[in-house]
C-alpha positions, 0 to 999 in steps of 0.5 A: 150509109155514107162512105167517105174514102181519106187519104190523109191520117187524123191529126192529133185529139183535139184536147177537151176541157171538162167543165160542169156537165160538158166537154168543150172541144178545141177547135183544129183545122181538121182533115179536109172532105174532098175540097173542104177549106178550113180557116181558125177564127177567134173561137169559130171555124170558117169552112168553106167548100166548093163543087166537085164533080170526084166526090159528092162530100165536101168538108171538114173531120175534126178529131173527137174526144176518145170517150163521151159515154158520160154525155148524151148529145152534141151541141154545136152552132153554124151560121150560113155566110153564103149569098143563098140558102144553104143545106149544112150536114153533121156527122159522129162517126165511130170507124170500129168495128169497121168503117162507119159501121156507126153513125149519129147525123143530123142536117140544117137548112140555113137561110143566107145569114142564118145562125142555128143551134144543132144539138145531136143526141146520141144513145149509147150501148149498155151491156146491162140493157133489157131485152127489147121487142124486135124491129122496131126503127126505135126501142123504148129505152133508146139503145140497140139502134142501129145509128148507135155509138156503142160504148160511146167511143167516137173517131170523128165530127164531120162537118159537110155539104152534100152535092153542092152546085156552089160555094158555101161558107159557114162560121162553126162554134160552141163545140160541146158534148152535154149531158142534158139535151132538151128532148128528154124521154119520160119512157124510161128504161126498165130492167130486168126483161122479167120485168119489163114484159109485157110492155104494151097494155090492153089498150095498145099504149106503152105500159111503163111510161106516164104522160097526159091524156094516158088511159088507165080504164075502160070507164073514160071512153065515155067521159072523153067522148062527150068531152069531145062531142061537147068541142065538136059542136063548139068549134064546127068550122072556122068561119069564112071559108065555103064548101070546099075550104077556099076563101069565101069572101074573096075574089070571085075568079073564073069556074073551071069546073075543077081546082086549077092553079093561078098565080096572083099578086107575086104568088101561088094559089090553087082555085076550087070549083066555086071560083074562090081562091084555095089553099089545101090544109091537109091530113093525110092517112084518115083511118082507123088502123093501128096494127101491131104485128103479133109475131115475135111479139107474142110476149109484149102484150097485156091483153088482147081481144077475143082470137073470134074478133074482127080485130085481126087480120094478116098483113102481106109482104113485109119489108125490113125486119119481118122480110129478113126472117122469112116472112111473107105474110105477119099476124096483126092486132088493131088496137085502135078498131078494138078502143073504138070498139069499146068507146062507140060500141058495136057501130064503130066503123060507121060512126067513125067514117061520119067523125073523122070528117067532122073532126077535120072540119072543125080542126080547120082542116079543108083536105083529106090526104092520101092514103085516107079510107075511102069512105071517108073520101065518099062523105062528100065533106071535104076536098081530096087528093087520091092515088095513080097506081103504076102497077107494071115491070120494074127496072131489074138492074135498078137500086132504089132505096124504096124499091125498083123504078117501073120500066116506063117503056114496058107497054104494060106502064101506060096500061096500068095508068090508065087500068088505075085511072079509069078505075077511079071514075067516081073520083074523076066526076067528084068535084071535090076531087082535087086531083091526082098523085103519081108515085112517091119518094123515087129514089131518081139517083144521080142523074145516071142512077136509073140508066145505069139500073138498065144497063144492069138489067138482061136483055128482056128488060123493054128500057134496056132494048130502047136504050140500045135502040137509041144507042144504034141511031145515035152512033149508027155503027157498033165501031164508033160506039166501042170506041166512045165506051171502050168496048169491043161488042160485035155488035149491037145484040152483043151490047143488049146482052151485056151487063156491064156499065161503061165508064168513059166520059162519052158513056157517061153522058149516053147514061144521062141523056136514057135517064133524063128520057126515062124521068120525061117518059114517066111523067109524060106518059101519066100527063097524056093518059090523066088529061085524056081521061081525068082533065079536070084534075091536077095532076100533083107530081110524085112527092120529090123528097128535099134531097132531090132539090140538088137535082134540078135538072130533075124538077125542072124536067118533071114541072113541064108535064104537071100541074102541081110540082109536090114535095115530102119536105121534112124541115122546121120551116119553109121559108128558105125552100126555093125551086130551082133558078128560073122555075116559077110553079105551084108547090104542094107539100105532101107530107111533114111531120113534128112528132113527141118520143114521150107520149107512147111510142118512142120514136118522134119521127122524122122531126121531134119536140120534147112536149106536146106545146112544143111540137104544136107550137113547132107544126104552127111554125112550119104552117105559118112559113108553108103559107108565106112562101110564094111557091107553095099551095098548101101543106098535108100533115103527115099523119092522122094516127100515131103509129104503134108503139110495137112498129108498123108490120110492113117496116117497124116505124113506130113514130109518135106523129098523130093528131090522134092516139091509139085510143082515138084520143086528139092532142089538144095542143096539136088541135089548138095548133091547126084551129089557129092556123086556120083561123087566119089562113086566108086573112092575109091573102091580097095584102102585103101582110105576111103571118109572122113565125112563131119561133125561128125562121130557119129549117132543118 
């Protein structure tokens, strides 16, 4: 949740004008956001922010019309007028209850130039609403979301940049609230309660919605298993690549007896072990799990297996819904093991240990991501990426957004690198091992976040004792430091016991310097132990999110000690991302995703389309950009299964994001989709020829 504090009352409602099946609003210079500069022209906005080091939120809140419950989304559009590519944010915010206790965002990423459609669909409460399971991210019907509007009162349209570097332009227009968006739900509401429960059918789907390639009885698993076996051996692999998935008939470069990176001809390339050029087409997640939590959802369900079956399990500490209610441990039912079950028989689980592979290659997949089954890694068919496990203390006084970061100089840290590492020697001496991860999704904060969690943390806390350390040897007495952090410790013991963070401008810049050495201590210690002990793997970084691009201190700090910077990168394209000015290594993007709100499970992820041809066509476009950014090595899909309807136990989400369905059926569209991709994967590689986009070029 962001907090923005303004000092300046609303100027009046903007006046609406009600035509059709929309509601135009008027343009208005607005009340500014920290330097927001807002100028009318013609029938646009111009906005202009700038840096500033007082507050992170820079732009413009324009007066919104007191009652849009009669419309569904926002639609607006914004054109990138700076010199550079360009994050623009939105926001509609309700102030009541209290302060942004409601909120509906959404942010684009715009090449220089760049002109987009951003459309907002917000749901709204409704008092005559059934009853809907607990804790899922997103219900069936689109309503109790926790980023609702409720009653469809609305106090603001925010127009922002986030943590900018530099000054940026954009030209705003075409404000409209619309009662019809393109992301429509086939999933409609059903009312009353009575009738809606219970919600999922025995094979795991939603049972009051319809949508192609839906089950309806247990005698189709035999027609589409030979339907897809009949495929398989249609489509086997696509041609030209050899063992590993690299180039086959492309330059023979040097052996290193292991994937390594090179740059040539003006971009980035990783190098398998037969000496040809690679680029990782990955999924990630290739397992056959699809758990439903049974607890408080005892009544949602039509059928379940026999209780004496293998098909549940206990799943151990949740977080989010599960936690908040005493939970320290939630019942599970997997239906996709109990559909394969009823497809393959009592052999399921080899059979599909041997299929997934198989299904990758011939989808034109040529890695297997993180977080796969471990047997599958063992098929020896395709490359992989696994997993260094840091399992040590944590920051007491850290808040990350996931959880705590490790304390890094706790001895236990380096301990468990190498506990993980040594481990994992099958992978070390697997030549299809590509390498390693290390982390995912820190939360690094803003540059003093982490050493800000140690000064937080009590006196037993092994960073906090080396920053006092380092704090000792810095200013060498205890007088001059409580004059540069206004203090009046006795004496250094005083300071390794307290708790409160300092705010001088010269504490300040101690609280940078711990935490640029806590960042190079965590990656430097994982370098050493992997070279030491793993040298002829990568190491594949910790996936950075997008928003630690405004950090590149932070990027550039962790590129001296990897391989292979990674990246979890959720826009429409990548054709505008770039690396921090000056920096110049191979990228991996570790996960995205386009998922579908109408095919099971009611939530389309992190990026969504309306239809199945949609989204697919959406994932070539992403692909085909990932392939013709100079950076980038490749790109792992995120994930193999959709999530279940009901939610993941450990946190709710419940996103239609998979190649395959809880019945262990592919999408097709998603198939043809990475079939194509990789079909022309490598027809481009030594010529200036670049794979064209599909649709748009910007990301979101």
């Amino acid at each position: 949740m962001k907090f923005f504090l303004l000092n300046c009352f609303l100027l009046p409602l903007c006046a609406g004008v009600l035509a059709a099946a929309e509601l135009s609003v008027t343009l208005c210079p607005g009340t500014p956001i920290g330097k927001g500069e807002v100028a009318l022209q013609a029938d646009s906005l111009i906005l202009t922010t700038r840096p500033d080091a007082s507050s992170h939120w820079q732009g413009v809140a324009l007066p919104a019309p007191a009652d849009v419950s009669k419309y569904e989304a926002f639609r607006f559009s914004v054109r990138n007028l700076s010199d550079r590519a360009a994050k623009f944010e939105c926001e509609l915010v309700t102030h009541q209850p209290a302060l942004f206790a409601h909120q509906v965002a959404d942010a684009v990423m715009l090449a220089p130039g760049e002109r987009r459609r951003v459309i907002l669909p917000y749901p709204v409460f409704v008092n005559s609403d059934p009853d809907s399971p607990f804790g899922l991210q997103r219900p069936f019907d689109r309503t109790k979301h926790k980023r609702s509007l409720p009653d469809g009162k609305l106090s603001e349209i925010r127009f922002y940049t986030y943590r900018s570097t530099r000054m940026e332009r954009f030209e705003i227009g075409d404000l409209k609230f619309v009662s019809r968006f393109e992301e429509r739900d086939r999933l409609q509401p059903v009312s009353p309660a009575e009738k809606f429960y219970p919600c999922i059918d025995r094979f795991g789907q939603y049972r009051h919605g319809e949508w192609p390639g839906k089950l309806h009885d247990e005698s189709e698993f035999l027609l589409r298993r030979r339907e897809e076996a009949a495929d398989l051996a249609l489509y086997p692999q696509v041609a030209g690549i050899n063992r590993f998935g690299g180039w086959a008939a492309g330059p023979a470069l040097e052996k290193r007896g292991g994937f390594y990176p090179i740059k040539r001809n003006g971009r980035w390339w990783l190098v398998d072990p037969a000496g040809n050029l690679f680029w990782s087409f990955g999924l990630n997640c290739v397992n056959n799990r699809i758990e439903f939590g049974l607890d408080l959802h005892e009544n949602c369900f039509e059928a379940l297996p026999e209780a004496s079956s293998p098909f549940f399990s206990v799943y151990r500490n949740p977080i989010g819904f599960y936690r908040a209610r005493g939970f320290a441990e939630v019942k599970v039912v997997d239906f996709l093991r109990w559909n394969q079950f009823r497809k393959y028989g009592s052999g399921y689980e080899a059979i599909f240990v041997q299929l997934a592979p198989r299904r990758l290659r011939s989808w034109g997949f040529n890695t297997i991501g993180n977080w796969s089954m471990s047997r599958i890694y063992d098929t020896g068919t395709l490359p992989y990426t696994a997993t260094i496990e840091s399992r040590s203390p944590l920051i007491a006084g850290d808040k990350g957004y996931w959880q705590n970061f490790p304390d890094v100089f706790d001895p236990a840290f380096a301990r468990s690198i190498e506990k993980s590492l040594i481990a994992q020697q099958r992978r070390i001496d697997d030549p299809l091992c590509i390498g390693f991860f290390f982390g995912n999704e820190i939360s690094w904060g803003d540059g003093t976040s982490l050493a800000r969690g140690v000064v937080r943390s009590p006196a037993t806390q092994a960073a906090k004792k080396a920053f006092v350390k380092h704090l000792r040897e810095k200013y060498g007495s205890i007088a001059k430091l409580n004059e540069a952090w206004g203090r009046s410790h006795a004496d250094f013991s005083s300071l390794l016991q307290s708790r409160d963070e300092p705010h001088t401008p010269e504490s300040l810049e101690d609280l940078r310097e711990f935490d640029r050495m806590l960042v190079r201590r965590y990656f430097e210690t994982a370098r050493t132990i992997q070279k030491r002990l793993a040298p002829r793997k990568l190491l594949l970084g910790c996936r950075f999110i997008s928003d630690n691009l405004a950090r590149p201190d932070l990027i550039v700090e962790a590129a001296k000690f990897l391989d292979v910077v990674s990246f979890n990168i959720y826009w429409k394209s990548l054709d505008a991302f770039a690396l921090p000015e000056g920096l110049d290594v191979p990228v991996l993007i570790g996960e995205w995703h386009i998922g579908c709100s109408s095919y099971g499970p009611p939530h389309h992820g992190i990026r969504g389309e309306s239809t199945q041809k949609e989204r697919a066509a959406a994932c070539l476009n992403y692909l085909k950009s990932a392939r013709r950014n100079p950076f980038i090595v490749g790109a792992h899909y995120f994930m193999y299964c959709d999530e279940p309807a009901l939610g993941r136990p450990q946190d709710g989400e419940n996103m239609q994001i998979g190649f395959v369905d809880v019945t262990d059926t592919p999408y097709p569209d998603m198939v043809n989709c990475s079939r194509r991709f990789a079909e022309r994967l490598y027809e481009c590689c030594e010529s200036e020829e670049t794979l064209p986009a599909e649709t748009g070029t910007g990301m979101e």
